[in-house]
N, C-alpha and C positions, 0 to 999 in steps of 0.2 A: 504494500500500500504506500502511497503517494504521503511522503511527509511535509509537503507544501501545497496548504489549501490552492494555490493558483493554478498548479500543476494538477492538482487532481479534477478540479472544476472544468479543467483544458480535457483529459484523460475522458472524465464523466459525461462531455456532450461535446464532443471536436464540432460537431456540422454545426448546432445551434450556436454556439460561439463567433464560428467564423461568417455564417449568414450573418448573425449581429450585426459583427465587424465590415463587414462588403456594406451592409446598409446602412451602416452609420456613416461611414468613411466615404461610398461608393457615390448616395444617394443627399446622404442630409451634406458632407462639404461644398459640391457644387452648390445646394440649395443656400449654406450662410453667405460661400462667395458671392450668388447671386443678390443676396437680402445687400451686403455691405456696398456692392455696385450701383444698388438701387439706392442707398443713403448716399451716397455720392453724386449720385447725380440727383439731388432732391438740393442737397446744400450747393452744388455748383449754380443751379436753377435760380434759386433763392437769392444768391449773389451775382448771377445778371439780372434779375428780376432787379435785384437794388442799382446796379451798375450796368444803363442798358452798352455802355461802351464797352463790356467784356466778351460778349457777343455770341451768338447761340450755342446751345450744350446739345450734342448727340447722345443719344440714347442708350445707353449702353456701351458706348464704344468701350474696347482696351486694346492698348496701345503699349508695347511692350519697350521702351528706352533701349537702345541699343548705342555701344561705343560709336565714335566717329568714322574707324575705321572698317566699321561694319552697315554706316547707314547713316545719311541726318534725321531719316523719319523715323524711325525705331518699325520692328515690326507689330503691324496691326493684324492683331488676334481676331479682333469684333469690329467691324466700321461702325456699328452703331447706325442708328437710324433718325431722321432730321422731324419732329416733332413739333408743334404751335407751341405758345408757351404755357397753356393753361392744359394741353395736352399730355405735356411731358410730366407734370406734376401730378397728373389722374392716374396717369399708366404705370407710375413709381409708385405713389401711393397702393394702387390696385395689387403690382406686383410684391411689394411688402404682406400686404394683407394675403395675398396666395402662398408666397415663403411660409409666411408664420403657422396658415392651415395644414403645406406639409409638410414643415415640421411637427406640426403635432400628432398626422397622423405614420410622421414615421417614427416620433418617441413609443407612440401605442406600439407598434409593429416592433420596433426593437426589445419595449421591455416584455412582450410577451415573447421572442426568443428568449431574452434574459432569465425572466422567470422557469420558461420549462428549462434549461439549459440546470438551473440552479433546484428544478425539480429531480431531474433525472441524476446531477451531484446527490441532493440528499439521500433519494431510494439506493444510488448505490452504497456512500457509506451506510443505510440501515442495513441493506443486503449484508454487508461486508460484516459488519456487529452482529449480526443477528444468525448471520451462519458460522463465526469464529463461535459464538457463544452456545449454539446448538452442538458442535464439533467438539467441544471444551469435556474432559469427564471430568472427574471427581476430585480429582490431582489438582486441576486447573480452576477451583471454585474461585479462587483469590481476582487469579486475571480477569477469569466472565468479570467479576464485580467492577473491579478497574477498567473493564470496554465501556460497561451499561455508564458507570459515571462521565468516565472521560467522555460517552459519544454524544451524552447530552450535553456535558461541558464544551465540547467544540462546536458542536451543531451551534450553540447562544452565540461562540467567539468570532466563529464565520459568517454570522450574518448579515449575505449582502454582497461578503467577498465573493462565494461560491456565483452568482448572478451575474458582477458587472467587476468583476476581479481582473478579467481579460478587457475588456471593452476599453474600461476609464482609460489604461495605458495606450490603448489605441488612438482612443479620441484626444489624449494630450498631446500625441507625436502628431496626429492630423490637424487639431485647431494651430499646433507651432509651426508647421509646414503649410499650411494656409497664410498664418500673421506673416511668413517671408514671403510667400506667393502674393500678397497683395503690398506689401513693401516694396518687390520689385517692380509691381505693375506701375503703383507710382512716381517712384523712384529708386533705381539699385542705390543710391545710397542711404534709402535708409533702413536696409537690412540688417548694417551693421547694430544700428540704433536699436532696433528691437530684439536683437540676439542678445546687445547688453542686458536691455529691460528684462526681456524672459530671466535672462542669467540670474542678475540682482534680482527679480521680486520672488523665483524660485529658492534661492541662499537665503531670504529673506524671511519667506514663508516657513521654511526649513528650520532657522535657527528657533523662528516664534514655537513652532510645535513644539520641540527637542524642551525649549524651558519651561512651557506650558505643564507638558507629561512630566517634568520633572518638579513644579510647583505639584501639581494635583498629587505627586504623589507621598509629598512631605506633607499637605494638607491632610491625607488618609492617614497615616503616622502618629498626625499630631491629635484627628480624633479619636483614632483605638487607644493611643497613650492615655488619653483623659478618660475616656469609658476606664478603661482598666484602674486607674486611680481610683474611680467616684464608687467602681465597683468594691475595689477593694476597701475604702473608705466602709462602704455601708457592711460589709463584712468585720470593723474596725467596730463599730457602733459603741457594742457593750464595754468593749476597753475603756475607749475613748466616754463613754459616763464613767465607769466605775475608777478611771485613775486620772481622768481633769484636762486629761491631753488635748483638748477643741483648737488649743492656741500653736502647737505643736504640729496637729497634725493641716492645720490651714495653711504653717508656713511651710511644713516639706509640698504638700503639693503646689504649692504658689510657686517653688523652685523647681519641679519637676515641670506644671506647664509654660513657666520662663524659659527652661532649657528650649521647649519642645517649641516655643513661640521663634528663639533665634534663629533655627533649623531653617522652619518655614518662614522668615522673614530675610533669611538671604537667599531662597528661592523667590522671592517672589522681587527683592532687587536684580537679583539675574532675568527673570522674565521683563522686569521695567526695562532693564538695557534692550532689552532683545526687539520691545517694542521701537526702539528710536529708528535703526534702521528702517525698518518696514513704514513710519508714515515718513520718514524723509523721503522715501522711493514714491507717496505717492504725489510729493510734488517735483522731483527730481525727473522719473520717467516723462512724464508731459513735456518738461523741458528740454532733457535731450532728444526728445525726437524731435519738437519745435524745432530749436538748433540746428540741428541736420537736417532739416526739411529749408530754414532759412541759409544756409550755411553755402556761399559761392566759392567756387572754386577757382585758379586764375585761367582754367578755361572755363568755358560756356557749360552752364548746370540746368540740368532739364528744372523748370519752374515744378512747383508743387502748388495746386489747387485746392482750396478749403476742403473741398469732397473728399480729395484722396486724400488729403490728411484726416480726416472723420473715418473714413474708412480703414484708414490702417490704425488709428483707437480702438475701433472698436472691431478689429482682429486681433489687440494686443489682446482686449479685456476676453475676449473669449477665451485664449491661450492659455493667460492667465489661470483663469479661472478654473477652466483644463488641468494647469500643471498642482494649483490647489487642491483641489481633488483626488489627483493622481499620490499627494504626497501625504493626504489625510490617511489613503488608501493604504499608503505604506506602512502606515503609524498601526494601522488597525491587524494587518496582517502579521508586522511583529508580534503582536499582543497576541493573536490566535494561534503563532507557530510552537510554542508549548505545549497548548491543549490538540494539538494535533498531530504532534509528536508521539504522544500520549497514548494517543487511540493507534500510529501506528505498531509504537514499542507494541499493547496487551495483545493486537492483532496479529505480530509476529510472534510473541510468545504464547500465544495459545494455536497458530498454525503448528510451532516446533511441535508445539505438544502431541496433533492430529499427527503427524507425520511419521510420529518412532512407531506406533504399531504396524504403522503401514511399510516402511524400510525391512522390519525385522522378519516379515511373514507374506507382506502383501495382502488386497481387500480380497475378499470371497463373498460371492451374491449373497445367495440362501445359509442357512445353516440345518447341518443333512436332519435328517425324517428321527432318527431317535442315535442315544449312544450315550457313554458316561462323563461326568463333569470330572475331570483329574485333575489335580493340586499337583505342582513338583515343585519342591523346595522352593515354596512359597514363601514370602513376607512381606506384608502389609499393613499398612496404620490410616486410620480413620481420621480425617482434621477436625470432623463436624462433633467425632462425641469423645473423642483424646484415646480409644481402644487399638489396639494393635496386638497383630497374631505373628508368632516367627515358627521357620521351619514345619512348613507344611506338605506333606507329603500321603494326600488322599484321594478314593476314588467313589463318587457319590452315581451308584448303579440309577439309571436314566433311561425309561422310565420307572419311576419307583418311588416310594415313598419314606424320604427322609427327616429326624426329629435330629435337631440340634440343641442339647440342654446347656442351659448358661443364664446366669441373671445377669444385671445391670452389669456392664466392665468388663466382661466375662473374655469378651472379644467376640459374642457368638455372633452377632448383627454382622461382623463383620465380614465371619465366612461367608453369613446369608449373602453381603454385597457381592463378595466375591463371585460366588457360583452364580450367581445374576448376571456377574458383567458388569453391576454398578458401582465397582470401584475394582481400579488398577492393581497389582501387585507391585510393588516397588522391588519386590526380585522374583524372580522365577517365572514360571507362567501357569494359567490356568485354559486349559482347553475342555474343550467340547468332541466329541466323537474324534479327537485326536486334531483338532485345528483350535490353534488359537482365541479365544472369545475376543479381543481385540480385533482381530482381522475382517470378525463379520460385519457388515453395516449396522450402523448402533438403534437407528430404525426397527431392520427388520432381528434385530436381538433384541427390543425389548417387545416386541408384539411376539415370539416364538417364548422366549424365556420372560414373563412378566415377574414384577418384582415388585412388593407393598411393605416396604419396610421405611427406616428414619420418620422424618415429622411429614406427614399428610401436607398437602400442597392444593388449597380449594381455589376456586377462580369465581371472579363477578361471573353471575349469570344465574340459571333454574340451579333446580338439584337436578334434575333431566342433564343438563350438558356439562354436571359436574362427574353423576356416573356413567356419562358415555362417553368422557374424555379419554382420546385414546383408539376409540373405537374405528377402524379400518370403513367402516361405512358414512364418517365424516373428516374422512382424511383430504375432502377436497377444499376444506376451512369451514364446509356448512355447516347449519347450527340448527340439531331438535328441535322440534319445535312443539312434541306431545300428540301432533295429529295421528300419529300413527309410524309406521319404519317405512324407511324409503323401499321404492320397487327392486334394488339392488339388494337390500338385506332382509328378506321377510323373515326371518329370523330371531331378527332382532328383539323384537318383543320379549319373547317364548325365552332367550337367553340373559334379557334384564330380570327376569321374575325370577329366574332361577338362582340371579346372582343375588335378590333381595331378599328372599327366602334363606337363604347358607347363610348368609351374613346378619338377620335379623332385621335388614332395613327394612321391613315391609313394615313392620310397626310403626317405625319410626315414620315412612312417609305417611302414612296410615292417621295417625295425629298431626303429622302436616300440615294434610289436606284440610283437616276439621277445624284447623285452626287458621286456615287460609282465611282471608278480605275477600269477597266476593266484589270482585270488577264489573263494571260498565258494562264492560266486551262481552260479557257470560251470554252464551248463546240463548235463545229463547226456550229451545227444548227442554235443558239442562236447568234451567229458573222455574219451567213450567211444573220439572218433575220436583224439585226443590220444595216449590207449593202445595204440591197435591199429594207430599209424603208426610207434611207435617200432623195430617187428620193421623194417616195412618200411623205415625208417633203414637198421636194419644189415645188412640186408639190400643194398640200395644200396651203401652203404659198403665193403664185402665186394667187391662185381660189380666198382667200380671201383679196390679196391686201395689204399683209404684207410679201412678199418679202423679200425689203429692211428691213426689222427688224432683219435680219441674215446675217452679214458677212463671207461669205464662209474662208476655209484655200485654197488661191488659191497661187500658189509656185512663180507667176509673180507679185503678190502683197502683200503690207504691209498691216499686219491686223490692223487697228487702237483701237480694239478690246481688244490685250496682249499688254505687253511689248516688251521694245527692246528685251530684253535676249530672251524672247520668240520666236518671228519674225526670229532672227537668228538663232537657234535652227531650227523650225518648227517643233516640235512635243513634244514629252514627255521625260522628261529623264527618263532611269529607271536606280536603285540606286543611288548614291552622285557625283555620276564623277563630272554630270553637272548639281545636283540641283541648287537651286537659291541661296542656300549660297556658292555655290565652283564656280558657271560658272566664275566671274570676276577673282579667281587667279587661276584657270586651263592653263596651258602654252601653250594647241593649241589655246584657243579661245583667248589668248591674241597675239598669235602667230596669228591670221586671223584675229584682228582686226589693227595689224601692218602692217601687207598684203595689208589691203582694207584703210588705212591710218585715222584708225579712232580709232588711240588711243588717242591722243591728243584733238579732239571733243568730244569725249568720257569722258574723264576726266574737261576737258570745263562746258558740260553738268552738270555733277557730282557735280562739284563743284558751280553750278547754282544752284541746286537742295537742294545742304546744306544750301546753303545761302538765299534763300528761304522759304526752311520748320524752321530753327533757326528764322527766323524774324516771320514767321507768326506762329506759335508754342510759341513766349519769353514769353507770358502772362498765359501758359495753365502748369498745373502740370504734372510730367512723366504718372499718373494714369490717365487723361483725358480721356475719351471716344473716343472724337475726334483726339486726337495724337493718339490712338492703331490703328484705322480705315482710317486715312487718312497718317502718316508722314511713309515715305520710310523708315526711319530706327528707329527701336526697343528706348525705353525709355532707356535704357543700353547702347546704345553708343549716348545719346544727347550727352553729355557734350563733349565726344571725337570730334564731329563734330564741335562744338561750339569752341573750341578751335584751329582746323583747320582751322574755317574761318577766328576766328579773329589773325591769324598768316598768311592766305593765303590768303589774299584781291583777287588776280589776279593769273591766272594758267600760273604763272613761276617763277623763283627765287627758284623751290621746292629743296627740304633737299638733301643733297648728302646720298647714300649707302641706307640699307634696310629700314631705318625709311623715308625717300621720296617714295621707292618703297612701302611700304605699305599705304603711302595715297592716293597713286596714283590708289591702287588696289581698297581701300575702297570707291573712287568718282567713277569709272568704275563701282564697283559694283552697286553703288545709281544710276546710268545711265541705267544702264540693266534693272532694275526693275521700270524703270520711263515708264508710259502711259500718253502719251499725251489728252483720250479722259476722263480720271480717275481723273490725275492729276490737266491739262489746265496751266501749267507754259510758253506755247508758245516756245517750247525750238524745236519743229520738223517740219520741210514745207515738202515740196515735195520731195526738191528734195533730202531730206537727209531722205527719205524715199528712192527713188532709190538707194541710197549708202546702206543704212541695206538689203535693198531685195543683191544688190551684193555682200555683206559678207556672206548673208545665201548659198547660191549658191559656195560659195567657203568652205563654213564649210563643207558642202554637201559634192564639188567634193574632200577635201583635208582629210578627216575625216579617221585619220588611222583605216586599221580591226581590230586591238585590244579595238578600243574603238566603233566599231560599235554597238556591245549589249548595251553601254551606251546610246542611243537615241533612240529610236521609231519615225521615222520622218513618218508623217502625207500622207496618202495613200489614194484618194479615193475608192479602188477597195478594204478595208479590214479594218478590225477593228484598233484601235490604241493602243495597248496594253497602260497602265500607263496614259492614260488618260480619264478624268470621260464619264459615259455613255453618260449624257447630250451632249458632244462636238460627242461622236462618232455619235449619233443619227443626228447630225443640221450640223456635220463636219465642224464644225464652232459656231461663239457664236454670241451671244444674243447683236444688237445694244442701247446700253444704252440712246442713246440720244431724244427718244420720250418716251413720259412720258406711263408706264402700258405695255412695250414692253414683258419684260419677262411674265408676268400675261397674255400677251395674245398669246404668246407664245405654253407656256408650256399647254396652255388650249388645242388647237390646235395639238399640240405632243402630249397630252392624248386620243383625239378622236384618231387620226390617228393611236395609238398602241393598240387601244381597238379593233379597224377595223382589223389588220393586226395579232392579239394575241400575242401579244407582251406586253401587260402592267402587264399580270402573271411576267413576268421575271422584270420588274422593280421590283413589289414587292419584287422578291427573290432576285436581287440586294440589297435591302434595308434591309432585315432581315438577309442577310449573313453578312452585314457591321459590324465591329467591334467597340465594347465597351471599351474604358480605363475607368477604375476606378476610377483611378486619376482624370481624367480629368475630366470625366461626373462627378464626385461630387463636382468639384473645383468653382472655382469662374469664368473661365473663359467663353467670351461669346458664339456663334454658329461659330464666325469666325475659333472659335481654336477647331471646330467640338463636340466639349460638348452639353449636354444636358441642356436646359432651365429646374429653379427649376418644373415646371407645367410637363414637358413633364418627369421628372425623377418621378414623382408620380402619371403621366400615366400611366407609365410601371409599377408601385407596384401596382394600380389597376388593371389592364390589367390581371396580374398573377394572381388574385385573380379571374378574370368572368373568365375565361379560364378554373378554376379548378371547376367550378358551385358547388360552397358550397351550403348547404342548408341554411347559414346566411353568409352575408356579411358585416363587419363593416370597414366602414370609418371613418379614425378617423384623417383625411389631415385638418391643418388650412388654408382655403380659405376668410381668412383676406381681402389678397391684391387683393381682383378680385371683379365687380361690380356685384349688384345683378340679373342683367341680366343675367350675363355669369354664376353666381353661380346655376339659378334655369333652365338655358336651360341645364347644365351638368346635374343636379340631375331628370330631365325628363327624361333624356335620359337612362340615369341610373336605375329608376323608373318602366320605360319599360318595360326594359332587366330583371328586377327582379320579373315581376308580378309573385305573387304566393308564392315568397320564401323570407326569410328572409332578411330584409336590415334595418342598422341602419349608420345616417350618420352624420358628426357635421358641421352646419352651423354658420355664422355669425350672431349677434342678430341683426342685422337690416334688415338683409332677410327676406322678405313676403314672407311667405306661401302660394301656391296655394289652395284658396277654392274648386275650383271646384273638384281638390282631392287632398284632405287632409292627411294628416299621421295618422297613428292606433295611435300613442302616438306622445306627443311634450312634452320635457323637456328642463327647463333653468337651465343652470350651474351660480352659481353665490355666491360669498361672501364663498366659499368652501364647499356648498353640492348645493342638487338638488331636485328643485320643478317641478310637472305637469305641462303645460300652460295648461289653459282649452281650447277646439276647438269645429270646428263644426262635429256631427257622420261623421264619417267614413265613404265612399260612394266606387264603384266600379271606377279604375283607366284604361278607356278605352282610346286607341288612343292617348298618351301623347305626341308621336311623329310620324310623315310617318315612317313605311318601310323603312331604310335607303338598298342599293341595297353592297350587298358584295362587300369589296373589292374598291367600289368606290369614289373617293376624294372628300368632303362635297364643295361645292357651297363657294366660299370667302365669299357672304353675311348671311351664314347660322349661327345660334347662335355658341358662343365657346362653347366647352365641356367641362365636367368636370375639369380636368384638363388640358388639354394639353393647350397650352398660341398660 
């Protein structure tokens, strides 16, 4: 790769560069020559128009001065053409006015070469990035990291160079090859004149930058110096009260930013000097070319015309301006050749890296039909988790079933990467039916040999294109989309279910779904049936005498079920109008609770509810479990609350102006969001249930049209758009107060949508549901809709049955899970695999099932790896039922592999 942006932008698009340059140079310098002709003869006009004794001006003429000894008339280029006087002035003008139109439309024409020129730059350095860092394995994670940074870091440094990086230098050598082409036209003498000017205002321009770049950057100096001071001052604080030093420490830094002031105060006397030059030039340039234009020789000196002198000003200033640019140009390109340097170095060091397996063995397409994974004197070490295995000298029988025991350190992850391919040996080598795993393409090695081990890797998008990432029937970059499997893989289906089922995700999406937002988009059929199953809910419910286990949304009563905010609502908000952080300072809902006279109960409440969660909360830390899951308001404003109570014993006395109006708003809001059947602070009876049913009812009747798209108020006769499936299905929720309600629930709402065909679309609810990345890999729990660690390395297994490799390596630490749960997943798993390759890493205190055994058992231990001796090998029939597609495993059924 090209370690100078100019060169590589030249490399990146040669033809759109060079068209540029032909039609900048080709098209637009006749067109300036022409504009500056046309001022020439506008100002000669003008001054016989004032002096008719200087006597008519031709049109264009040019007339080229030649020596004596070559001609008295000079050669004429142009005769020019003999025009009226009020003629010549229309046809200049007109001609100016045509110049300027195409020059504008050949700036459009040039900078869209320019731009595509600086498109087809960018896609290749992404290309260049993005296949150094696809090519990169395991060894090379450092570099990828330093390509991704550097490539963004240069892409920022070159912007602008990669487009017009070629041209500017074009068009300064052509407007300076112009300014003498039209010096000569009016007089060869005074080319000289203007080669000086170029020279000086270029030297001139030159020196101004050079102290410019070198103020700004004693300016950047002197502010990180004082950041750092003021930081570390505030760092100082506690000293600085507890031992008196204020006086001390105001005069060290008063001398550290004096140092830093002198620094930058003799840059910025260097940039003063720097200026002088530069405006002496710009009344010095004027002059000598005056000079030489008036300047006789003691032979006869071709006269100089007001015109042609206009005209060769105004080629200097073009030139000028040209060689400005040209030298700005330079200034920016230094600054980018670092960061692009950069991107060359990670991209040469991560080719070496592609290159030693290929020197050592050579690449081979496919990788053959079956054979054994061999180790020879093996050694390898792990960056990502600090494990490392020495001297390894093993042969893991393929296809077949292998158990690797090791806990955490153990090194066993590592074999697992190994016999994957997903990490290198730093000695020896590790083959496949006797070729190298390095030699095969890293492609079709990880779709042949899949691999689910280290930390899970989720991506924006569904859980649909999370567990079919990978999958060879969207290897063309297309994206699921739920309707169904493309006509190339009708398979696909029938091999997602199977891989959710082994893995346990079927529950998982299974509550997904019920917990999905029901969208806009929802087809009509799929809403209809949505409706016309809620009868047959209570229905159900009814037969088996659980009822009461569902509080309906009935608009006459209060649900003891939500919130107040909710209750008053009655439905879903859709967008922020009136989510649950804006309802309380929204001006109609405070405007209808002053209405129905329950702003001051409301605030009452509120501030009941502070003073409650601060007392029964004072012993527990902001991280507690129990404060994320039970306290109304967030870890991030305890203290604000805590300090409100203990300033506001009793609800009056409050603050005059906006600071009263916002505590007031912030107890309203702790009001809203209080449930009495959640909460039990005893703070709601009856009859101030009638009072919220009457606010809802006027929110209803008072709710301006402009805010009506804000609510989706609760319908039995239709779906509720923004509110999850679950509520639309039971149109109502789930009584908390008998113990196992939801469990028998939702068991009951499964039969009933398996009867009706409806629980296909739960599922597609559930795989359409969106993934954050952030989130699913954070710390946080199920409440903030993330992924439990077990259920995020479901889904990396999942991708991996889905794609039915001929070998499957598991290489997950299932540490924290008992060995019940560890050997019911790896049955399950065991199954699904009969026949074809599976190697998996278990805990060392996991027993082994005798009855079927693994083809091999290896313990990782003290950093290599020994056999376990076992019992032969026997036929693995029936390790688990038939589980039925699709359908949600039984609560008392073992855990699966992963999922928790």
């Amino acid at each position: 790769m090209d370690r100078d942006p100019i060169t590589f932008a030249w490399r990146s698009a040669p033809r759109q560069h060079a068209a540029a340059i032909l039609a900048a140079l080709g098209v637009g310098g006749p067109l300036v020559g022409i504009g500056l002709l046309l001022l020439r003869d506008l100002v000669d006009e003008l001054l016989a128009l004032a002096d008719p004794a200087e006597g008519p001006v031709r049109f264009l003429r040019v007339v080229l001065p030649l020596p004596e000894r070559l001609g008295d008339g000079g050669l004429v280029v142009l005769p020019g053409w003999m025009l009226g006087e009020r003629a010549l002035a229309l046809w200049a003008l007109a001609g100016l006015v045509a110049v300027a139109l195409c020059l504008a439309g050949l700036g459009w024409l040039v900078g869209r070469l320019c731009f595509a020129a600086q498109g087809r730059a960018v896609a290749r350095l992404h290309d260049l990035a993005t296949s150094a860092i696809l090519r990169s394995g395991p060894a090379g994670r450092d570099d990828a990291r330093a390509m991704a940074a550097h490539a963004g870091e240069g892409l920022r440094a070159v912007d602008g160079l990669l487009a017009v990086g070629i041209l500017v230098p074009a068009l300064a050598a052509g407007a300076a090859l112009l300014a003498l082409g039209i010096a000569a036209a009016v007089a060869p003498r005074l080319m000289a004149a203007v080669t000086v000017s170029l020279v000086g205002a270029a030297l001139a321009r030159q020196l101004l930058l050079t102290r410019a770049r070198g103020r700004g950057e004693r300016r950047r100096q002197e502010s990180a110096a004082i950041e750092r001071a003021l930081t570390d001052l505030v760092r100082r604080l506690p000293a600085v009260r507890a031992h008196g030093t204020a006086a001390f420490e105001s005069a060290r830094l008063g001398h550290a930013a004096a140092s830093a002031r002198r620094g930058l105060a003799k840059a910025e006397e260097s940039l003063a000097r720097a200026r002088a030059p530069a405006l002496a030039l710009v009344v010095l340039v004027p002059a000598v070319v005056l000079a030489t234009a008036l300047w006789r020789a003691p032979d006869p000196a071709t006269p100089v015309t007001a015109g042609g002198l206009a005209a060769v000003f105004g080629a200097l200033a073009v030139a000028a301006s040209a060689a400005a640019a040209l030298l700005r140009q330079n200034q920016r390109r230094r600054a980018a050749l670092p960061a692009f340097r950069e991107i060359a170095r990670s991209a040469a060091a991560l080719e070496a890296r592609t290159r030693g397996p290929r020197r050592a063995g050579g690449t081979v397409g496919r990788l053959p039909e079956a054979g054994p994974i061999a180790l020879a004197g093996v050694a390898a070490y792990d960056p990502a988790s600090g494990e490392r295995l020495v001297g390894l000298d093993l042969t893991l029988p393929m296809p077949g079933h292998v158990a690797i025991l090791g806990g955490r350190g153990s090194g066993a992850r590592v074999l697992a990467a190994l016999a994957a391919g997903q990490l290198e040996p730093t000695v020896g080598a590790v083959t496949y039916a006797g070729t190298d795993l390095r030699a095969f393409d890293p492609a079709e090695r990880a779709r042949r040999i899949a691999y689910a081990g280290g930390e899970p890797v989720l991506m924006a998008g569904s859980l649909l294109q999370n567990l079919l990432y990978g999958d060879l029937a969207f290897a063309d970059g297309s994206v699921p989309d739920g309707t169904g499997p493309p006509a190339h893989a009708p398979d696909l289906e029938e091999r997602l279910v199977e891989a959710l089922s082994v893995t346990g995700l079927d529950r998982l999406v299974y509550a997904r779904g019920l917990a999905s937002v029901v969208a806009p988009s929802i087809d009509p059929a799929t809403a209809a049936g949505i409706v016309e199953t809620r009868e047959a809910l209570r229905t159900a419910l009814a037969a088996q005498g659980a009822a009461h286990l569902i509080e309906p949304f009935d608009p006459a009563r209060y649900n003891r079920q939500a919130a107040v905010g909710e209750n008053i609502l009655f439905g879903a908000p859709v967008g922020t109008a009136f989510s649950e952080a804006r309802l309380a300072g929204h001006p109609f809902t405070r405007a209808v609770l002053e209405a129905e006279g329950l702003t001051r109960p409301m605030t009452e409440m509120g501030l009941a509810i502070a003073r409650a969660t601060v007392e029964i909360f004072s012993d527990l830390p902001d991280d507690h479990p129990l404060f994320d899951a039970f306290s109304l308001f967030p870890a991030a404003e305890r203290g604000f609350f805590e300090d409100l109570v203990a300033r506001q014993p009793e609800a009056s006395g409050w603050r005059r102006g906006p600071a009263g109006q916002r505590d007031r708003a912030r107890l309203i809001g702790l009001g809203l969001r209080y449930s009495e059947t959640r909460h039990r602070f005893g703070l709601i009876d009856e009859a101030f249930e009638e009072r919220l049913v009457a606010a809802r009812r006027t929110f209803a009747a008072l709710l301006p049209v402009p805010l009506r798209p804000a609510v989706e108020f609760y319908d039995p006769a239709r779906v509720t758009v923004a509110a999850s499936l679950e509520e639309n299905l039971l149109f109502g929720r789930v009584a908390g107060a008998e113990a196992g309600a939801g469990a028998r629930v939702r068991s009951l709402m499964q039969r009933v949508l398996k009867e009706r065909g409806l629980e296909r679309a739960v599922y597609r609810f559930g795989l359409a549901s969106q993934v954050d990345p952030r989130a699913a890999e954070s710390g946080l729990g199920p409440r903030d809709g993330a992924f439990t660690p077990f259920e995020r390395a479901a889904i990396d297994v999942a991708r991996c049955l889905v794609r039915q490799p001929d070998i499957l390596v598991v290489g997950l630490a299932l540490d924290d899970r008992s060995a019940a749960d560890v050997l019911a997943g790896i049955a399950r798993l065991r199954a699904a695999r009969a026949g074809r390759g599976l190697v998996v890493c278990l805990p060392d205190e996991c027993p082994l099932p005798a009855e079927a055994p693994f083809d091999a058992v290896l313990k990782a231990e003290r950093t290599t790896v020994v056999p376990v001796p076992g019992p032969v090998p026997g036929p693995v029939p029936g390790l688990v039922p038939e589980s039925v597609p699709g359908a949600v495993p039984d609560p008392g059924e073992p855990a699966p592999l992963t999922a928790g």
